[in-house]
C-alpha positions as YAML, in Angstrom:
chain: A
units: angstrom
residues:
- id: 1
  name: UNK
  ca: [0.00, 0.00, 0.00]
- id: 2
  name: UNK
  ca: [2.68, 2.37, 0.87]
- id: 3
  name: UNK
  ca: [4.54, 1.42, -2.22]
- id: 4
  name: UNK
  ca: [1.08, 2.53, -4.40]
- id: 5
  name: UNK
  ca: [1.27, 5.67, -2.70]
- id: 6
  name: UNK
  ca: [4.73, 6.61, -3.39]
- id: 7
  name: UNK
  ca: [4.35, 5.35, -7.02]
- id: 8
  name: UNK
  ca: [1.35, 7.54, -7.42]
- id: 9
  name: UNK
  ca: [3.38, 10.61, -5.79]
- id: 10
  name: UNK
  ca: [6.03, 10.15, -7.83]
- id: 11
  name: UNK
  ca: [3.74, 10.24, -11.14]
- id: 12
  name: UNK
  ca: [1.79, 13.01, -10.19]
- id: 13
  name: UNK
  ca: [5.03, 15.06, -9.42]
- id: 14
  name: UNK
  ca: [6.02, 14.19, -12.90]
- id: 15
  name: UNK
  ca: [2.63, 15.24, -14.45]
- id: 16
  name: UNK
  ca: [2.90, 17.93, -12.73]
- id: 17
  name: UNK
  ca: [6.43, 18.79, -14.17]
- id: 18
  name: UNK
  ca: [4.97, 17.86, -17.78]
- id: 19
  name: UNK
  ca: [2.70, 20.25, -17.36]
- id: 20
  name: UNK
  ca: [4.63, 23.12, -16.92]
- id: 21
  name: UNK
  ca: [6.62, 22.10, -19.89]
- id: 22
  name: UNK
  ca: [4.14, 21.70, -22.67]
- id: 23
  name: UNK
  ca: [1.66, 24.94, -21.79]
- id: 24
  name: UNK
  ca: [-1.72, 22.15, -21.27]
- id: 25
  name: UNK
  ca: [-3.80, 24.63, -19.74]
- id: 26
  name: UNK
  ca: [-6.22, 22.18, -17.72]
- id: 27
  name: UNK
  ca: [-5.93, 18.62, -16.72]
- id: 28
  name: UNK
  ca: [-8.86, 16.82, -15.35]
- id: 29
  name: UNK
  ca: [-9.21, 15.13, -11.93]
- id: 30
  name: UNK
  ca: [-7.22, 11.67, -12.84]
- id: 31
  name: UNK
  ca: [-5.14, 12.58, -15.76]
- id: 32
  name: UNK
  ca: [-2.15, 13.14, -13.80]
- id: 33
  name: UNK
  ca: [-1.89, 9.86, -13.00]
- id: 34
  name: UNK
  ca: [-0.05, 6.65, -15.22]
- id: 35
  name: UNK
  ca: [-1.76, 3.46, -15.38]
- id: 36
  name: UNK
  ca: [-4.53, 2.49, -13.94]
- id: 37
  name: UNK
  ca: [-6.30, 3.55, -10.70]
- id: 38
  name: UNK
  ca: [-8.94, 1.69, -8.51]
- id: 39
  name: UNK
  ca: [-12.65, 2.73, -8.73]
- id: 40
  name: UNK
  ca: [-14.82, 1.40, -6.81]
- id: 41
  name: UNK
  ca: [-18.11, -0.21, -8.74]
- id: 42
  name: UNK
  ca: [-20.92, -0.12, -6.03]
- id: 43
  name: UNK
  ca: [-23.02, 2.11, -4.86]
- id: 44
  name: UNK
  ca: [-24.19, 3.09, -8.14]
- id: 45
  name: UNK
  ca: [-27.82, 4.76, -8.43]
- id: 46
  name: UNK
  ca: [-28.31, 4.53, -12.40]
- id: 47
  name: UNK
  ca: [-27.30, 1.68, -14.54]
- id: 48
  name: UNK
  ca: [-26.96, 1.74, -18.63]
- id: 49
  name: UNK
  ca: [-27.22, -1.35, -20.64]
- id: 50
  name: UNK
  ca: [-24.81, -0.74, -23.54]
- id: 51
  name: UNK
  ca: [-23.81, -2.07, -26.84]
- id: 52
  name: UNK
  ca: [-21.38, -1.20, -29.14]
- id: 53
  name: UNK
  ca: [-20.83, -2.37, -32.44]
- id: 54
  name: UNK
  ca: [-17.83, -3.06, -34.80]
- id: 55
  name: UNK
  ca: [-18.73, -2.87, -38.20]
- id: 56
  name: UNK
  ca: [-17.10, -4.01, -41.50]
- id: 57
  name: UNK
  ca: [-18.21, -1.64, -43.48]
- id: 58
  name: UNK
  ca: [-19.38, -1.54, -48.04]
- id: 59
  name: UNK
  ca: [-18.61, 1.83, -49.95]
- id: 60
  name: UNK
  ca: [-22.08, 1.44, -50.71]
- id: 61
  name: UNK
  ca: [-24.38, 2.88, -48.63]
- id: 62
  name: UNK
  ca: [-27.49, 1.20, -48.90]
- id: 63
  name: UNK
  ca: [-25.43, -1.74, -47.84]
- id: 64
  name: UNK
  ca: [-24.33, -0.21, -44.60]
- id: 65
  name: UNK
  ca: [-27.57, 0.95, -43.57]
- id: 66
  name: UNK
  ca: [-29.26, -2.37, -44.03]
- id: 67
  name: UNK
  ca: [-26.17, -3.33, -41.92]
- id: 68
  name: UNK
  ca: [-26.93, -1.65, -39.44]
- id: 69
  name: UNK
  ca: [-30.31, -2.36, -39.08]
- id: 70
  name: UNK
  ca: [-29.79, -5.86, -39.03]
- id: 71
  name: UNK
  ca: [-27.13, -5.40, -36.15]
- id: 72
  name: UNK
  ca: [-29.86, -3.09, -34.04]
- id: 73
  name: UNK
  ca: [-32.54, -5.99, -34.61]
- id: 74
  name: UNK
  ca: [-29.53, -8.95, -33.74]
- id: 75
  name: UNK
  ca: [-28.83, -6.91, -30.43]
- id: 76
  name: UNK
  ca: [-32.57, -5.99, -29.30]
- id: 77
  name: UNK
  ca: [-33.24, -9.98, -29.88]
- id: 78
  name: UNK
  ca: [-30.21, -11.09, -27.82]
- id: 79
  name: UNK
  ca: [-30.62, -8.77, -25.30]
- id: 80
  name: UNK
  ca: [-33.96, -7.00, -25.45]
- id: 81
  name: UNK
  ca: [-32.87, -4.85, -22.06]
- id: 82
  name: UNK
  ca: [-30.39, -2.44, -23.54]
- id: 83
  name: UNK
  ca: [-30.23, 1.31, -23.82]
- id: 84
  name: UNK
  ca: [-28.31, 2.14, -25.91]
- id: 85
  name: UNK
  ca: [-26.47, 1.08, -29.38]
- id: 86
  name: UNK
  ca: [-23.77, 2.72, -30.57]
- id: 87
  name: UNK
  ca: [-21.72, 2.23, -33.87]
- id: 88
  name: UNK
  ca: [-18.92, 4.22, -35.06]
- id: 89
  name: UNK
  ca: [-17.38, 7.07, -37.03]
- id: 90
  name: UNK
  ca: [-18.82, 7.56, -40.55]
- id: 91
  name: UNK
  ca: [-20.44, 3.88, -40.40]
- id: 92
  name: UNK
  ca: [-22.50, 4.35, -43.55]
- id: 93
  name: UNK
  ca: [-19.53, 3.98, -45.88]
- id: 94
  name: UNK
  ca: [-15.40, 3.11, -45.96]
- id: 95
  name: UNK
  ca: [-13.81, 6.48, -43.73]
- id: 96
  name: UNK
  ca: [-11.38, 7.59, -46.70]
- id: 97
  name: UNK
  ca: [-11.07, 6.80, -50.37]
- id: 98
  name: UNK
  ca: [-7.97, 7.71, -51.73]
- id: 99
  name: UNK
  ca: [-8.06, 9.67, -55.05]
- id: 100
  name: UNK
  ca: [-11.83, 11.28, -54.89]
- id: 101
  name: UNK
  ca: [-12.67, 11.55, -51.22]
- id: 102
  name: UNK
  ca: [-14.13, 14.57, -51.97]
- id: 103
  name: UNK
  ca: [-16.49, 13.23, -54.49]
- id: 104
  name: UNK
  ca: [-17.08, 9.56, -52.57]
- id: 105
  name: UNK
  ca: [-17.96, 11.88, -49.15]
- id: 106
  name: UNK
  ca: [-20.65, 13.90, -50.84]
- id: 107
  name: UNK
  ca: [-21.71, 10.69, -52.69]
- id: 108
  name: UNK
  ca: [-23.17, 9.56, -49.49]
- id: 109
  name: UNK
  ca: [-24.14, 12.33, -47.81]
- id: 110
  name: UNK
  ca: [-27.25, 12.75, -46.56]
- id: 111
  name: UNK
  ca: [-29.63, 15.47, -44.67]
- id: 112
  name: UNK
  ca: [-30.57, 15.14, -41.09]
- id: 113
  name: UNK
  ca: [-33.23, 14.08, -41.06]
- id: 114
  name: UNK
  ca: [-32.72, 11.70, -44.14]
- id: 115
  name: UNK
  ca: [-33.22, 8.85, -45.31]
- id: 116
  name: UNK
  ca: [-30.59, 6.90, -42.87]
- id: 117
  name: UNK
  ca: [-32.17, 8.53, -39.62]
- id: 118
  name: UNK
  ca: [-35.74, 8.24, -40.40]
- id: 119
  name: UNK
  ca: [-34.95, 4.06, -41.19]
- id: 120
  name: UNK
  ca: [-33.45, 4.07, -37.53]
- id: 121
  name: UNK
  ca: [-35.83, 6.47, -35.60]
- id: 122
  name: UNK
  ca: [-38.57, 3.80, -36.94]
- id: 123
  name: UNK
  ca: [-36.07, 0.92, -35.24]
- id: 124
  name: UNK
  ca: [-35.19, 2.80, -31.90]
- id: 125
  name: UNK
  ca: [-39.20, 3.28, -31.57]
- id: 126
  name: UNK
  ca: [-39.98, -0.18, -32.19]
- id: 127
  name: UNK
  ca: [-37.55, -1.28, -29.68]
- id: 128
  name: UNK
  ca: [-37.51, 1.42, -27.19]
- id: 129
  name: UNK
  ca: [-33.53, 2.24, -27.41]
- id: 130
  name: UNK
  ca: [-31.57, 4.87, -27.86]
- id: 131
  name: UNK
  ca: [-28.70, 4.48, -31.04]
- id: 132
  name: UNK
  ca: [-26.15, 6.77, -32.53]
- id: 133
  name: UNK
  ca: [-23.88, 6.18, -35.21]
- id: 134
  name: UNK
  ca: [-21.74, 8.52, -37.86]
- id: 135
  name: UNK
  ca: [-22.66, 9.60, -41.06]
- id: 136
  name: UNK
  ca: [-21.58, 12.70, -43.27]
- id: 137
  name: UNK
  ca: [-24.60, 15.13, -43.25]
- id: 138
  name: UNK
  ca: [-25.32, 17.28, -45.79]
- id: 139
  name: UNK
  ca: [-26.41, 20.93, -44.41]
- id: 140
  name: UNK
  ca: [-26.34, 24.38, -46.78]
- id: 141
  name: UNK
  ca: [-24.48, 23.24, -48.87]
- id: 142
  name: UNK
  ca: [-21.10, 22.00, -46.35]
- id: 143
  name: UNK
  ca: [-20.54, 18.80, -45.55]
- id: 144
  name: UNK
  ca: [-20.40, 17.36, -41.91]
- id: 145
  name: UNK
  ca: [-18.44, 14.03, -40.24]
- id: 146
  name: UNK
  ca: [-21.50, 14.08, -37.96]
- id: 147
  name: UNK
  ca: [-23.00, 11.40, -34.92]
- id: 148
  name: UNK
  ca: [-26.93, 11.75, -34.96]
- id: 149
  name: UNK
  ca: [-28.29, 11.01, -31.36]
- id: 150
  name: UNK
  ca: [-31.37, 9.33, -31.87]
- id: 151
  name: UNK
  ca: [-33.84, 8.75, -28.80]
- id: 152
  name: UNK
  ca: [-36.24, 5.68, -28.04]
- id: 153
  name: UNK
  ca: [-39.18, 8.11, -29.30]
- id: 154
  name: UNK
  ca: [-37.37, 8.58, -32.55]
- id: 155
  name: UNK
  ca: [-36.69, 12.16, -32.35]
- id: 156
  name: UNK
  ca: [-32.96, 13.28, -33.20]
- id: 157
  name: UNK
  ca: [-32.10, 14.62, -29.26]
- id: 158
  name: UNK
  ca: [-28.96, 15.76, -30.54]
- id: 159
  name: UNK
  ca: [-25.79, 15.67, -33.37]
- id: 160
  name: UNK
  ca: [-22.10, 15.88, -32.63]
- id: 161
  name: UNK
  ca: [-19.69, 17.31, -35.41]
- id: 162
  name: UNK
  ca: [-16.52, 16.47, -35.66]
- id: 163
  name: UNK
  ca: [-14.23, 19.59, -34.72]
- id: 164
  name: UNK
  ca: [-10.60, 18.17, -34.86]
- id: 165
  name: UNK
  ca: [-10.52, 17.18, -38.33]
- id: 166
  name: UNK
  ca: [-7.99, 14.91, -39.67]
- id: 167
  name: UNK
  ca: [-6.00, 15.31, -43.32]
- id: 168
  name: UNK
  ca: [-8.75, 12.98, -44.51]
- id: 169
  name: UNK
  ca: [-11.90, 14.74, -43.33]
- id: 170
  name: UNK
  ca: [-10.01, 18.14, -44.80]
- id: 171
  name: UNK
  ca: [-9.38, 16.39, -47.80]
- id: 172
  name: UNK
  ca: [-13.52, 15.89, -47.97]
- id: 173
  name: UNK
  ca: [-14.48, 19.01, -47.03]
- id: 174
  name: UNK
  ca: [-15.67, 18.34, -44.07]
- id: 175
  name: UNK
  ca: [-16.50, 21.85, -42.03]
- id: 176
  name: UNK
  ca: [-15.48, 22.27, -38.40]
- id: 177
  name: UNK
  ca: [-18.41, 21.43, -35.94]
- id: 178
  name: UNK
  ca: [-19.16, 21.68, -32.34]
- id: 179
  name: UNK
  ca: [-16.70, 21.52, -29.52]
- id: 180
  name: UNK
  ca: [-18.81, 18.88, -27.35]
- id: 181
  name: UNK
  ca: [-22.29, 17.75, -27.28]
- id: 182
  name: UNK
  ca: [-24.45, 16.91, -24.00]
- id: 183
  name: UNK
  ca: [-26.82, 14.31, -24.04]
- id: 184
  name: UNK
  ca: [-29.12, 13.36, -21.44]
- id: 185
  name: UNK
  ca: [-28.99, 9.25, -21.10]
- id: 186
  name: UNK
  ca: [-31.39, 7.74, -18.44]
- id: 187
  name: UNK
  ca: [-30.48, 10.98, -16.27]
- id: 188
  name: UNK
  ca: [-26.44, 10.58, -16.60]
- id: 189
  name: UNK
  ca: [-25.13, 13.36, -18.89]
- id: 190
  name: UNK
  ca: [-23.73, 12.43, -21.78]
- id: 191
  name: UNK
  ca: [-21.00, 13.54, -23.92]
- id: 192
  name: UNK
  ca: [-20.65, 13.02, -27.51]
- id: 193
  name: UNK
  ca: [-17.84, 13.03, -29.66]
- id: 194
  name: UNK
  ca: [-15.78, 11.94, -32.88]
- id: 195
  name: UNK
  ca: [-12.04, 10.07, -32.82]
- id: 196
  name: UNK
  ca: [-9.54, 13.38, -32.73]
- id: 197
  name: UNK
  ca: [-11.58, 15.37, -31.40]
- id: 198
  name: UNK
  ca: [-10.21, 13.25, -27.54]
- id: 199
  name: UNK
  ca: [-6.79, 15.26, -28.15]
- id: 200
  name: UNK
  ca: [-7.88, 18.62, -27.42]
- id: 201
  name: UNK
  ca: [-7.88, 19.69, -23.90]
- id: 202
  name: UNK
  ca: [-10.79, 22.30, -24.16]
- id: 203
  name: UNK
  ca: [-12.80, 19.40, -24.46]
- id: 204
  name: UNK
  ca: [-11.65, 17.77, -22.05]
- id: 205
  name: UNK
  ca: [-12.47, 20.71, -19.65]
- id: 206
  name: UNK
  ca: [-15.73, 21.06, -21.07]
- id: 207
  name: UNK
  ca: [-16.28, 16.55, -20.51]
- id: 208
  name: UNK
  ca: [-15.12, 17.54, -17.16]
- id: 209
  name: UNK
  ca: [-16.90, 20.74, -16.38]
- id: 210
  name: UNK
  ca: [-20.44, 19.35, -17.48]
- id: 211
  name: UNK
  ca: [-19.97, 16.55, -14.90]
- id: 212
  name: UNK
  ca: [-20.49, 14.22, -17.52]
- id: 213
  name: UNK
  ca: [-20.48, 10.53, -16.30]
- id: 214
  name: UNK
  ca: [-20.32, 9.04, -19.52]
- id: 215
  name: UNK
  ca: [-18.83, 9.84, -22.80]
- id: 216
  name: UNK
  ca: [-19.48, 8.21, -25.96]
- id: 217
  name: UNK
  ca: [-16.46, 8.25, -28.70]
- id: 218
  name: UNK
  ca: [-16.66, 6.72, -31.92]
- id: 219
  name: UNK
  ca: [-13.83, 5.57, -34.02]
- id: 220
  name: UNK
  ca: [-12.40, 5.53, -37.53]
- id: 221
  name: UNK
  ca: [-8.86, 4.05, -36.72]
- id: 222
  name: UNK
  ca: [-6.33, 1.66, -37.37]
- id: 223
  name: UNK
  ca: [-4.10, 2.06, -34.12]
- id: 224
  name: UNK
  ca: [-2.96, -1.27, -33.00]
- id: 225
  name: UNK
  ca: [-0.50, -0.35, -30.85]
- id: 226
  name: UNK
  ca: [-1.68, -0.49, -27.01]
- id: 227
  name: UNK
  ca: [-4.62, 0.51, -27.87]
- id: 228
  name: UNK
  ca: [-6.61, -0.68, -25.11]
- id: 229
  name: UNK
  ca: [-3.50, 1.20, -22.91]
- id: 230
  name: UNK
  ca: [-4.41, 4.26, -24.94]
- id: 231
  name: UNK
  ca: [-8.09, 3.82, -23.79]
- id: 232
  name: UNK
  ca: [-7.36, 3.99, -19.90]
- id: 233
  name: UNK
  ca: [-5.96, 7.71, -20.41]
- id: 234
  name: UNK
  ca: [-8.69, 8.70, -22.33]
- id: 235
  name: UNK
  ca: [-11.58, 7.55, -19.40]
- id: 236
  name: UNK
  ca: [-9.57, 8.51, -16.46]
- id: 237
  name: UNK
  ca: [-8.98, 12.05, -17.86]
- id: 238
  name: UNK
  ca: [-12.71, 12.50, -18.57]
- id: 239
  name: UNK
  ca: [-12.98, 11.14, -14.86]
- id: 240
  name: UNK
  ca: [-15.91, 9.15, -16.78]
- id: 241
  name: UNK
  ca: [-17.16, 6.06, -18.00]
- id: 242
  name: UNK
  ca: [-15.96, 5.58, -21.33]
- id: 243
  name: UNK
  ca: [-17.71, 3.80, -24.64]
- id: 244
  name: UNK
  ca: [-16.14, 3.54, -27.43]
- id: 245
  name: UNK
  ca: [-16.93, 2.22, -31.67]
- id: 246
  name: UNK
  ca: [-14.76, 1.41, -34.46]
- id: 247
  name: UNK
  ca: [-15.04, -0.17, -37.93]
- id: 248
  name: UNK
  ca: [-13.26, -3.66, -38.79]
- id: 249
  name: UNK
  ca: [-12.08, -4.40, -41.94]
- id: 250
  name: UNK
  ca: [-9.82, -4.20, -44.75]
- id: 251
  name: UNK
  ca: [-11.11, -0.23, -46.62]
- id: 252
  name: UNK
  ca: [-8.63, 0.11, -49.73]
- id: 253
  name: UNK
  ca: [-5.21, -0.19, -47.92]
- id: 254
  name: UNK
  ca: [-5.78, 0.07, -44.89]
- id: 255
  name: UNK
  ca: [-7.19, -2.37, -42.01]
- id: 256
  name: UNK
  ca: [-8.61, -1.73, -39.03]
- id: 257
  name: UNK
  ca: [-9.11, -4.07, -36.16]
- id: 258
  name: UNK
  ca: [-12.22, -3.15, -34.79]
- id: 259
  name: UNK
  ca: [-11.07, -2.16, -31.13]
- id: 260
  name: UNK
  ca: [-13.99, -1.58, -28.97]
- id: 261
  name: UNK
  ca: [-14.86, -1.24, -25.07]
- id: 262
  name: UNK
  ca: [-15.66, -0.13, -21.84]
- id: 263
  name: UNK
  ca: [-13.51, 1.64, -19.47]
- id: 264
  name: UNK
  ca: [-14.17, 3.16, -16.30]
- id: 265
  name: UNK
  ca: [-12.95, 6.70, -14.90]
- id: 266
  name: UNK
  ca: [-10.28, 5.12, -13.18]
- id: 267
  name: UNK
  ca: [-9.12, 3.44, -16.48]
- id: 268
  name: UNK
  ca: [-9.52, 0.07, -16.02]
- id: 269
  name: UNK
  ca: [-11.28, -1.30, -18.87]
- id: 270
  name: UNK
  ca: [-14.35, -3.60, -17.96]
- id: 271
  name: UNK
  ca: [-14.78, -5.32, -21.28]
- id: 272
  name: UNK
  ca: [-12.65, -4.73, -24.77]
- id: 273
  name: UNK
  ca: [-12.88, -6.74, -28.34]
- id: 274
  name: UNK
  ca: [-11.09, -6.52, -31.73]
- id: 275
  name: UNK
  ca: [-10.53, -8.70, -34.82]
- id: 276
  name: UNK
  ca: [-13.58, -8.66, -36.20]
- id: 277
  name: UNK
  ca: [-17.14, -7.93, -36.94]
- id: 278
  name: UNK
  ca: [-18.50, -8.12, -33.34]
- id: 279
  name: UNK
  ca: [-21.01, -6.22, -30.58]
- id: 280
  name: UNK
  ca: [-20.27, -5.64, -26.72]
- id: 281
  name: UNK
  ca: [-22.84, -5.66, -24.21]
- id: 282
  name: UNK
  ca: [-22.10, -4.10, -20.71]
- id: 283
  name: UNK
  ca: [-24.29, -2.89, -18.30]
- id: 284
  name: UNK
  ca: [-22.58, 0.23, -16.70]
- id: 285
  name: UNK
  ca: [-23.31, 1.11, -12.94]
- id: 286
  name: UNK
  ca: [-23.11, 5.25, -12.94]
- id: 287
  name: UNK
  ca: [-22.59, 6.93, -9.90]
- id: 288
  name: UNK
  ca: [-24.40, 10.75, -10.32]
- id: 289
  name: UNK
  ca: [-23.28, 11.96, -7.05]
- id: 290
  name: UNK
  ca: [-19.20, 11.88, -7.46]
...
């Protein structure tokens, strides 16, 4: 015990050193820390039955879409108690096509609503869930790398845009969105938000500063690499329970392993899955009095 304690000393005076060095101006309540740190599980007054999906994913659209559907109707069978269903980062076609991913982006592009949100509103009525999942949307003209929140009524509570935009989403077009989106899921607020947009520590303040106890992040990317090691600094800086979606599947050179899971806000992750076409489920104990 008194070895923990000095470890953790030693790696917050470190962090703390860091920061001064590289100008960060905020730091949540655990991101000081290295590895993992306990958090205790009980006591919880709301719990969220989750999935989230892994999808190999068509460059045709109608394909993905009737994808998706079928992966909303799998998971409502299997387990008809869940929330929520979440699927990743531009899920209704490949993330980047090399050579006209300017053209390919608007070639799928849709309005919100559309014809991709009204087909799921009818499915998260019929089974009483919540479900979210990335699309480019269409709006004045500008395209959007944009995560529709869709609510067991089948109104649209909400969209995310992407605001950290990668070479590839430049290369599209794509036009800078919102810095975070609040959701709220079964009383826990929610955050929302796309792959790069985790790197930027105004958003991390704002996770932080909304008291968020969950935050939903969906993926386009082919990080291997400790990936699941990678996840634990994301959830304990949000001080948050952590959900996250990716694609699987070989997209035009490039392969990506599906990596998806469930960390906790002291970054230990709960459940995790990659290699292939595949759904979580995880029931997630929130605590709204932290």
């Amino acid at each position: 015990m008194k070895f923990r304690v000095l470890n953790y000393t030693i790696s917050l005076l470190v962090s703390l050193l860091l920061f001064a060095c590289t100008g960060y101006d905020y730091y949540a309540p655990m991101e000081c820390l290295t590895g993992t740190v306990y958090y205790d599980t009980t006591g919880a007054d709301i719990h969220i039955n989750v999935a989230s999906v892994a999808m190999q994913c068509d460059m045709e659209k109608k394909a993905n879409l009737d994808k998706i559907c079928y992966h909303i109707e799998l998971i409502c069978d299997e387990h008809p108690e869940v929330d929520l269903i979440f699927f990743g980062e531009l899920i209704l076609g490949w993330y980047e096509n090399p050579g006209n991913q300017k053209e390919y982006q608007s070639s799928i592009a849709e309005t919100i609503p559309g014809p991709a949100t009204d087909t799921i509103a009818e499915l998260a009525k019929k089974f009483k869930v919540y479900i979210s999942f990335g699309m480019v949307r269409e709006l004045d003209g500008n395209l959007y790398n944009a995560q529709p929140f869709i609510g067991p009524d089948g109104e649209i509570l909400a969209i995310h845009y992407k605001t950290y935009l990668t070479p590839s989403d430049k290369t599209a077009g794509f036009m800078k969105g919102n810095e975070l989106t609040v959701v709220d899921l079964k009383g826990v607020r929610t955050g929302i938000i796309i792959c790069k947009d985790q790197e930027n520590s105004k958003l991390t303040e704002a996770v932080v500063k909304n008291n968020c106890g969950l935050v939903l992040l969906s993926f386009a990317d082919d990080i291997v690499e400790d990936f699941f090691g990678y996840g634990s600094d994301l959830s304990r800086k949000y001080n948050a329970w952590l959900l996250t979606s990716n694609r699987f599947g070989q997209e035009g050179s490039v392969f990506y392993h599906g990596e998806i899971r469930v960390s906790d806000p002291g970054g230990n992750h709960h459940i995790q899955k990659k290699d292939g076409e595949q759904y979580l489920f995880y029931t997630i104990p929130v605590k709204t009095e932290r």
